[in-house]
VMD Tcl script that draws the C-alpha trace (Angstrom):
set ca {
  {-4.14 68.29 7.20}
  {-0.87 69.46 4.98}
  {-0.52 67.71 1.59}
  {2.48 65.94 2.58}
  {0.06 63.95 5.40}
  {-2.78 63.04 2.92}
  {0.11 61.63 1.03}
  {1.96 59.53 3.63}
  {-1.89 58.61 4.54}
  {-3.05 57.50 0.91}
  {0.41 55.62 0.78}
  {-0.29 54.10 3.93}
  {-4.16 52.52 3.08}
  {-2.35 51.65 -0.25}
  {-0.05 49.30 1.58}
  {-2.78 47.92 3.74}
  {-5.26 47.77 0.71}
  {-2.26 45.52 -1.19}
  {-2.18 43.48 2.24}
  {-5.76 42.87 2.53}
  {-5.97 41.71 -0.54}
  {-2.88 39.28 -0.26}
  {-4.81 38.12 2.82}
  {-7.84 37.71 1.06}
  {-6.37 35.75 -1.69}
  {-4.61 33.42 0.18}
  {-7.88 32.60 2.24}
  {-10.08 32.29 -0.68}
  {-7.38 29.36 -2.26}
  {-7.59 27.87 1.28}
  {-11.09 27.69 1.02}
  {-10.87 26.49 -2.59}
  {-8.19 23.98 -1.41}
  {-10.76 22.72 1.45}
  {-13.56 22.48 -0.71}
  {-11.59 20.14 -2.91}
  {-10.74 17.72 0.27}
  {-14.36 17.51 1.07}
  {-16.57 17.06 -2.52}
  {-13.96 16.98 -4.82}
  {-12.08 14.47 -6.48}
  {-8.50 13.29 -4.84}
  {-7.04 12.12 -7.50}
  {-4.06 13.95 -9.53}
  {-4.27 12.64 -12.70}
  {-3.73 14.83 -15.78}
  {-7.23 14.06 -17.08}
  {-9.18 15.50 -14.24}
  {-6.63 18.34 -13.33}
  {-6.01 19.42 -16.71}
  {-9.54 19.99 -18.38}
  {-10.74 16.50 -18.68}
  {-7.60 15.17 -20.63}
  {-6.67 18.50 -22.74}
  {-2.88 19.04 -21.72}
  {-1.22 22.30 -21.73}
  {1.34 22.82 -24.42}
  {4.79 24.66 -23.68}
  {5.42 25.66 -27.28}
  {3.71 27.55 -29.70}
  {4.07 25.12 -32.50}
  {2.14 22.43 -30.85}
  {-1.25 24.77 -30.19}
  {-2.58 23.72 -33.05}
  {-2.20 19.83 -32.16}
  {-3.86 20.48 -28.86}
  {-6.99 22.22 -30.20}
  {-7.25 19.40 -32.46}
  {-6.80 16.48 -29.56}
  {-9.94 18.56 -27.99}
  {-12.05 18.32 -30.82}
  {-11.57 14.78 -31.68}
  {-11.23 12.14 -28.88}
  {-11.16 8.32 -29.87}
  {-13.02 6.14 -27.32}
  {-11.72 2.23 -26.47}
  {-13.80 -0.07 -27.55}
  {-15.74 -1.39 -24.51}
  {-15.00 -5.17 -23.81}
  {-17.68 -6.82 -21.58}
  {-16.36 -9.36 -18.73}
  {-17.23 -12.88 -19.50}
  {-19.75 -13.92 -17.17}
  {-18.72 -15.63 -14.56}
  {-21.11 -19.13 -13.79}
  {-21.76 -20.83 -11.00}
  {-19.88 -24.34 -11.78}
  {-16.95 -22.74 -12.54}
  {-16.02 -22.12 -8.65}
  {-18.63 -25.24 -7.47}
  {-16.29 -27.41 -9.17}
  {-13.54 -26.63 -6.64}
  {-15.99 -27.61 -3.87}
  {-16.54 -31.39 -1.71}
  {-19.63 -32.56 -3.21}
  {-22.22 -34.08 -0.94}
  {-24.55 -36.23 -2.53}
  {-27.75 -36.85 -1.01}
  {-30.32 -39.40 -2.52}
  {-34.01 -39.11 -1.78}
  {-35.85 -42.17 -2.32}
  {-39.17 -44.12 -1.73}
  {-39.32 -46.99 -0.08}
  {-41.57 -49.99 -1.51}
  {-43.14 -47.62 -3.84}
  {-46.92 -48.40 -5.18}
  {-48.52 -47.16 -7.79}
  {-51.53 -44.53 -7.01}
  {-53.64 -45.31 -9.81}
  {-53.57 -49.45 -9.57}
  {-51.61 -50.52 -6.56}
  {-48.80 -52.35 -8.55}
  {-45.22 -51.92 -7.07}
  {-43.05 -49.37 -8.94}
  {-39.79 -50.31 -10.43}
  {-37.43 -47.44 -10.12}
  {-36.68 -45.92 -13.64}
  {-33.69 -43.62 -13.10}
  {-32.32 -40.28 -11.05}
  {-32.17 -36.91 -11.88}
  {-30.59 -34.08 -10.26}
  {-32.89 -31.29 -8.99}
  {-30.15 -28.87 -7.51}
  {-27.17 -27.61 -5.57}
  {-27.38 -25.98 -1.88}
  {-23.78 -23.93 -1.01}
  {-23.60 -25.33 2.94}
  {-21.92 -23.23 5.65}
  {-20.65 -25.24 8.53}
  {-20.53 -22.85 11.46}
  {-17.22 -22.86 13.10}
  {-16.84 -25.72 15.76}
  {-14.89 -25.89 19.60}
  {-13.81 -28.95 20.88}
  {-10.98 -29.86 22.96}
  {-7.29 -31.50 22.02}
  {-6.37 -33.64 25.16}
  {-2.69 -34.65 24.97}
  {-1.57 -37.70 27.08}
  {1.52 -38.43 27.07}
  {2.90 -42.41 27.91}
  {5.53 -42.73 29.97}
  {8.19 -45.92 30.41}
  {10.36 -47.39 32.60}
  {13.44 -50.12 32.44}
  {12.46 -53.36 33.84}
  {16.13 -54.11 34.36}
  {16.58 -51.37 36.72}
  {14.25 -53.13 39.23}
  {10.88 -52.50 40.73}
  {11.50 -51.30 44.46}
  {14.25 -48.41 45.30}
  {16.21 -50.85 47.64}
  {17.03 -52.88 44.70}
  {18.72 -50.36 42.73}
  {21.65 -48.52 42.51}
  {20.36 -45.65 40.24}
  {17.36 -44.42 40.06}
  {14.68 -46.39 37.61}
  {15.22 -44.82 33.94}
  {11.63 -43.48 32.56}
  {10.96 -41.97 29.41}
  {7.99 -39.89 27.97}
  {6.68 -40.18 24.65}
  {7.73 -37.03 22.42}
  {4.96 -34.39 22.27}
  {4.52 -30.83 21.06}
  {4.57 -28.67 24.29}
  {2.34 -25.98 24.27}
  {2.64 -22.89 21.73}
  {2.15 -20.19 25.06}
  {3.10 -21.83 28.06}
  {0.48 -22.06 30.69}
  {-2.23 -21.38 27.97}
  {-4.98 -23.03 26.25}
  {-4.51 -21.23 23.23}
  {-3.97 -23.62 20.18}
  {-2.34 -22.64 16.99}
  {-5.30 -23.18 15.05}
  {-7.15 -20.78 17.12}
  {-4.34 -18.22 17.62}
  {-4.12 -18.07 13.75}
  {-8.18 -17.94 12.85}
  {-7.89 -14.34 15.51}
  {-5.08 -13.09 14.20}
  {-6.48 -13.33 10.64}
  {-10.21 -11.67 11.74}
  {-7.91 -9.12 13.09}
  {-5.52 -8.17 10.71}
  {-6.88 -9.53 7.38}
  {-10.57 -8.54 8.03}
  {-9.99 -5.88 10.35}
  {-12.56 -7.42 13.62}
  {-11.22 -5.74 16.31}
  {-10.79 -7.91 19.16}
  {-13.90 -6.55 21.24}
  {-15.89 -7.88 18.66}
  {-14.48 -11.03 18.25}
  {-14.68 -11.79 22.19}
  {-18.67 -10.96 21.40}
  {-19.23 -13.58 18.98}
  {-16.97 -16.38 20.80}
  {-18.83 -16.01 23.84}
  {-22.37 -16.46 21.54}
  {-20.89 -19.53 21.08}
  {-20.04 -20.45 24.43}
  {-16.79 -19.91 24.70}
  {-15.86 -17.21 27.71}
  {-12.77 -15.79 26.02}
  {-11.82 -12.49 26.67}
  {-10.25 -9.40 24.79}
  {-7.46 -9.07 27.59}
  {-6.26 -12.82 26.93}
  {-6.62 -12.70 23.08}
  {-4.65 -9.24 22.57}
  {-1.53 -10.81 25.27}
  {-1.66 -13.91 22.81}
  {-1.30 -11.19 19.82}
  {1.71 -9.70 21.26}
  {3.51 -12.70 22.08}
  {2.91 -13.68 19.07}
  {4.16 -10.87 17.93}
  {7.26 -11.08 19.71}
  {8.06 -14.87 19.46}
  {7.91 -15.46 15.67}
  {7.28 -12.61 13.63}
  {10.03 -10.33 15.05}
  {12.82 -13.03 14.22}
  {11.43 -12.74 10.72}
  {11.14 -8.75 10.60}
  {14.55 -8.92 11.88}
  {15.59 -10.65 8.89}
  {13.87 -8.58 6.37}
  {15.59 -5.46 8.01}
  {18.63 -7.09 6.83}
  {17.71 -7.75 3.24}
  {16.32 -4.18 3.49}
  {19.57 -2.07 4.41}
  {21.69 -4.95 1.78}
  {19.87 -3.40 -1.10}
  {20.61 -0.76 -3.17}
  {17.23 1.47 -2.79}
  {15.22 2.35 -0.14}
  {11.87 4.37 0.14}
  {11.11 6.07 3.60}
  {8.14 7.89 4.81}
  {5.98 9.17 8.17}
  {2.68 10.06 9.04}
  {0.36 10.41 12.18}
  {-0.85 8.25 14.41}
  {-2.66 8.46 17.74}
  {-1.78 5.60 20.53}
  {-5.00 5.99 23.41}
  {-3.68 4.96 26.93}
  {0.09 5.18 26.15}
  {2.54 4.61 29.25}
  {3.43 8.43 29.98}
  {2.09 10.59 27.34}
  {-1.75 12.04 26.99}
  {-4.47 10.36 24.82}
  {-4.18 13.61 22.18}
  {-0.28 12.98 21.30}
  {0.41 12.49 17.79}
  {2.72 9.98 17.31}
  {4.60 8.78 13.74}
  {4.42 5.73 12.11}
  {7.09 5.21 9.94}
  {7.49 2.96 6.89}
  {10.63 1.58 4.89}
  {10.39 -0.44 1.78}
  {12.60 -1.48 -1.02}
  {12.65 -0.17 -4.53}
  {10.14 -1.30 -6.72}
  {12.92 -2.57 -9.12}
  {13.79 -5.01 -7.19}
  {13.38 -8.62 -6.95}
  {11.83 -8.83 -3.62}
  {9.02 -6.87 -1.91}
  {9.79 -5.78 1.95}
  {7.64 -3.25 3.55}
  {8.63 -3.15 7.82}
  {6.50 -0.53 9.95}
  {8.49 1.55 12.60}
  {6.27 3.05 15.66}
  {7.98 6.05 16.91}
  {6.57 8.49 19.77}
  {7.96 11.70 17.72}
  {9.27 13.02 13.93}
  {12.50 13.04 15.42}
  {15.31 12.71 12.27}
  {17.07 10.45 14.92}
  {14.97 7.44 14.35}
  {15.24 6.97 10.69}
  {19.14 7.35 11.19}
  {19.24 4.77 13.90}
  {16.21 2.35 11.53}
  {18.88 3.00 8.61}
  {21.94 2.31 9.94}
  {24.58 1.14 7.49}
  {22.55 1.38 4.71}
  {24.91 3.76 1.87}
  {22.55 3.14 -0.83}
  {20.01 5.46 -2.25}
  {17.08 6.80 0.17}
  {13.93 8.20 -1.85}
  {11.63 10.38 0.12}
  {9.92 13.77 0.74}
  {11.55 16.75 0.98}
  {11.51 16.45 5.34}
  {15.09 17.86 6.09}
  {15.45 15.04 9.05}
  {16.66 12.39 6.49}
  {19.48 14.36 5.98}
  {20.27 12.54 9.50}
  {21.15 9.36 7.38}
  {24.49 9.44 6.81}
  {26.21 7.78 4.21}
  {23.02 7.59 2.27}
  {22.43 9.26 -1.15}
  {19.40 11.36 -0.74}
  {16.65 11.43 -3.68}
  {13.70 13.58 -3.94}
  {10.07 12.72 -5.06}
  {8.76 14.13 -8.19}
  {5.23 13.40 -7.54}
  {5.52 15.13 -4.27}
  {6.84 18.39 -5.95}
  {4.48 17.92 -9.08}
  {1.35 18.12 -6.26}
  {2.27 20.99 -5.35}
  {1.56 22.74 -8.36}
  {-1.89 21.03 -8.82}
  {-2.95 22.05 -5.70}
  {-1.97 25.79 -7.13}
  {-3.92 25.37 -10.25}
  {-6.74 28.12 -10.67}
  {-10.49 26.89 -9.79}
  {-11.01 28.68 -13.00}
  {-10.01 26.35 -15.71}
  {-10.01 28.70 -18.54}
  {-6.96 30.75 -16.81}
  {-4.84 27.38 -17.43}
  {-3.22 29.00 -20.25}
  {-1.61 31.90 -18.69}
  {-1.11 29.92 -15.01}
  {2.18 28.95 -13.88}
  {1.21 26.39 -12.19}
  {-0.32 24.36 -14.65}
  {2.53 25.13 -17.30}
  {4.70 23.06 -14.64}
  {2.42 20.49 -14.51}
  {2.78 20.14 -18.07}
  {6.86 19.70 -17.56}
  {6.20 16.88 -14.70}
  {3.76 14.81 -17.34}
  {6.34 15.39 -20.15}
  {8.98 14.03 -17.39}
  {6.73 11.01 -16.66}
  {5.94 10.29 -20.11}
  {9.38 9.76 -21.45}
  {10.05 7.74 -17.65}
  {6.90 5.39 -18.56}
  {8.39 4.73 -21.93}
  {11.67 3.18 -20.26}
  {9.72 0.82 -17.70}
  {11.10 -2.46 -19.32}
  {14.55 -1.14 -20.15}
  {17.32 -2.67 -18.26}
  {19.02 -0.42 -15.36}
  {22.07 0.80 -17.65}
  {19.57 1.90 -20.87}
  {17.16 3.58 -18.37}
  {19.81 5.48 -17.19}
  {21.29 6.27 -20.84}
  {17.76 7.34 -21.43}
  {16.85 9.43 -18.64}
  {20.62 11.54 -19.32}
  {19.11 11.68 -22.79}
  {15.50 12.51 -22.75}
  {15.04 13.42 -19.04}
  {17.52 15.73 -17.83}
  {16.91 18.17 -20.77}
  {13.48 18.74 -19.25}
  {14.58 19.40 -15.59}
  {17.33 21.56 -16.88}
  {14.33 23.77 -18.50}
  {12.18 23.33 -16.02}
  {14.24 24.51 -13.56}
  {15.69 27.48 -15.71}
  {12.18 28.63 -16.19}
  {11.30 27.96 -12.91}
  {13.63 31.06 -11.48}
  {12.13 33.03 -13.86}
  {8.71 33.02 -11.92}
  {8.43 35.63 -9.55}
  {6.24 34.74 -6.54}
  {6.32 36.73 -2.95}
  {4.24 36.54 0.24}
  {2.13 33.51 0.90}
  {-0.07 31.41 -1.31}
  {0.29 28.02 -3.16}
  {1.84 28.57 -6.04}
  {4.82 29.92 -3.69}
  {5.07 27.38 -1.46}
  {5.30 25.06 -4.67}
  {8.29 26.64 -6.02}
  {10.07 27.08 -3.10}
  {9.95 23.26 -2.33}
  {10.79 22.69 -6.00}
  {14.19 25.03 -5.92}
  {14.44 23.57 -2.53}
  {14.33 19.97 -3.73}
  {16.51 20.58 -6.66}
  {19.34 18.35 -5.81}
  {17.83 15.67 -4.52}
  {15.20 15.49 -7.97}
  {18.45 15.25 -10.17}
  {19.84 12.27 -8.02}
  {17.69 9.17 -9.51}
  {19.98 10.54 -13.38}
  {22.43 8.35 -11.79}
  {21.10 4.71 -11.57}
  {18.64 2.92 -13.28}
  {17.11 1.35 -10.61}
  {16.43 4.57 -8.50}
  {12.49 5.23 -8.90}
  {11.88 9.07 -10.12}
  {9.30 9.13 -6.87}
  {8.14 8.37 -3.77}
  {4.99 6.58 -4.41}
  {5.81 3.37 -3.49}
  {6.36 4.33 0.49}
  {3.68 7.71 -0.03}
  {1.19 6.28 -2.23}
  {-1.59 9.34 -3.53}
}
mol new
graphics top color blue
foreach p $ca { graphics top sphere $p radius 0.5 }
foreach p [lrange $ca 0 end-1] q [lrange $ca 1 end] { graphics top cylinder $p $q radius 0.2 }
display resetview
């Protein structure tokens, strides 16, 4: 083999070598990143991700301050819950007195009649009255004119009757009552017993009711009086000045037309959290599709916080804003297993700039919308402006974490900057996308 072989050969197993171990990188912080799903902790708060509370400092002047805050840590004093007793929720309760007497009472000892000398109490019971069935007839009366005569061929018009006024029935043609339409829609929804389960324990008790009839009651329901009132809130939703928007998976078993393993979206709009009403309205859509959210959010020209999915730029007429904590997770989950590399890692220096961020936006909470914005120009901006000029310093390539991170940072970059320019507009998405 000539020398100039052996050297396009060595250069070639270099390249591969430098692949291989690209490869293998990126598959051991998979692995890492797995491991963390399954037995670690999901939380992303600076005290767990950052060495149990020891933040990273960005200047050199302030080293000396964090060795310190390691050494020393002060400890809230521990305040123990007042014990709650048992007449302080008893109190709220019926009381039902029984008395348990003798009657004609004679005395053991001599035979003389007892005179009764007082009453004590010896203790409370909590009773639970098992949930009862019975049956609300409704007759209604009827009358009649007796001017109008009593046989036909004594008339001219027909005899006038009236019926007593009476509340027809909630589902027409059904038995169903509102009491016990509301007592399954609340073991449904508010305890989460599905309705197979709930058929199981009405028929212990007699009743034959099936799942079938109790989930067509649900959906008229459904339809009848709680979509008027969704309608409504879909309204007040697109009046306001903020929205938050979000999607994630669902799976729908035996939908019309499409197989059991589709993955469907559930979307979910809600208002800003500075805002002086709380709506939160569920969409069901069959795909991702950007389509749907412009269509949910039509005529809305306010501002729209969410991720950094590119089908909300489908919105028109919408101001876009991104999500800080969405971009901030993205470093954490580049952070080195090895927590003594934190001071030379890149991703846990930005970190450090996203808790600096949300420490000077906690400290304007209670300002009104024009100061929080004065503030944010003032004491915000500066850090995204560095952050962001460091941040194209960093050279990353190929595959990994810490790349995908910065790309969806600089790829966000707009959008994070848009919240400088009202008050009201939340610096995340956490409200729609909470953890």
């Amino acid at each position: 083999m000539s020398e100039q072989n052996m050297t396009l050969e060595i250069a070639s197993l270099r390249n591969e070598n430098a692949v291989l171990k690209e490869e293998l990188a990126l598959a051991n912080q998979q692995l890492e990143w797995f491991r963390k799903q399954v037995f670690g902790r999901k939380t992303e708060q600076t005290s767990v991700v950052m060495d149990f509370g020891v933040q990273l400092s960005m200047f050199e002047n302030d080293k000396t301050e964090a060795v310190s805050a390691a050494q020393a840590v002060t400890v809230p004093e521990h305040k123990r819950r007042k014990k709650r007793i048992h007449d302080e929720w008893m109190n709220s309760l019926i009381v039902g007195v029984e008395y348990h007497k003798i009657n004609d009472p004679v005395c053991e000892i001599c035979g003389s009649k007892m005179n009764e000398s007082g009453e004590e109490k010896a203790y409370d019971e909590l009773i639970y009255s098992p949930a009862r069935f019975h049956i609300r007839r409704h007759i209604v009366h009827k009358y009649k004119c007796p001017e109008c005569g009593e046989k036909p061929e004594e008339r001219d018009e027909n005899c006038h009757i009236i019926r007593a006024p009476y509340p027809h029935a909630m589902i027409p043609g059904s038995y169903c009552s509102p009491e016990l339409l509301a007592h399954i829609i609340f073991e449904k929804y508010a305890k989460a017993v599905p309705l197979h389960r709930q058929q199981k324990g009405l028929n212990s008790k007699g009743i034959p009711l099936l799942k079938a009839t109790m989930s067509n009651w649900v959906g008229i329901a459904a339809q009848k009086w709680c979509l008027p009132i969704v309608e409504k809130m879909h309204g007040l939703l697109l009046s306001g000045n903020v929205i938050h928007a979000y999607e994630t998976t669902v799976q729908v078993l035996h939908e019309e037309g499409r197989k059991p393993t589709s993955v469907s979206r559930m979307w979910v709009y809600c208002s800003g959290k500075m805002n002086d009403r709380s709506i939160i309205i569920f969409d069901y859509q069959p795909t991702r599709k950007g389509e749907h959210a412009a269509e949910f959010l039509r005529g809305f020209i306010g501002y729209l916080v969410c991720d950094g999915y590119d089908a909300y730029n489908a919105v028109k007429g919408a101001k876009r804003c991104g999500c800080m904590t969405h971009t901030r997770r993205g470093f954490v989950q580049a952070l080195p297993s090895d927590k003594k590399a934190y001071r030379t890692s890149v991703a846990a220096k930005a970190v450090e700039y996203f808790n600096r961020i949300y420490h000077e936006e906690n400290l304007q909470k209670d300002m009104s919308c024009v100061k929080r914005q004065e503030q944010r120009l003032a004491k915000i901006k500066p850090l995204l402006d560095e952050f962001f000029a460091w941040l194209e310093t960093v050279q990353v390539s190929g595959k990994g974490k810490l790349a995908d991170a910065v790309r969806y940072a600089l790829n966000e970059r707009e959008y994070l900057y848009t919240f400088l320019e009202n008050g009201d507009v939340p610096i995340d998405n956490n409200r729609a996308q909470p953890g």
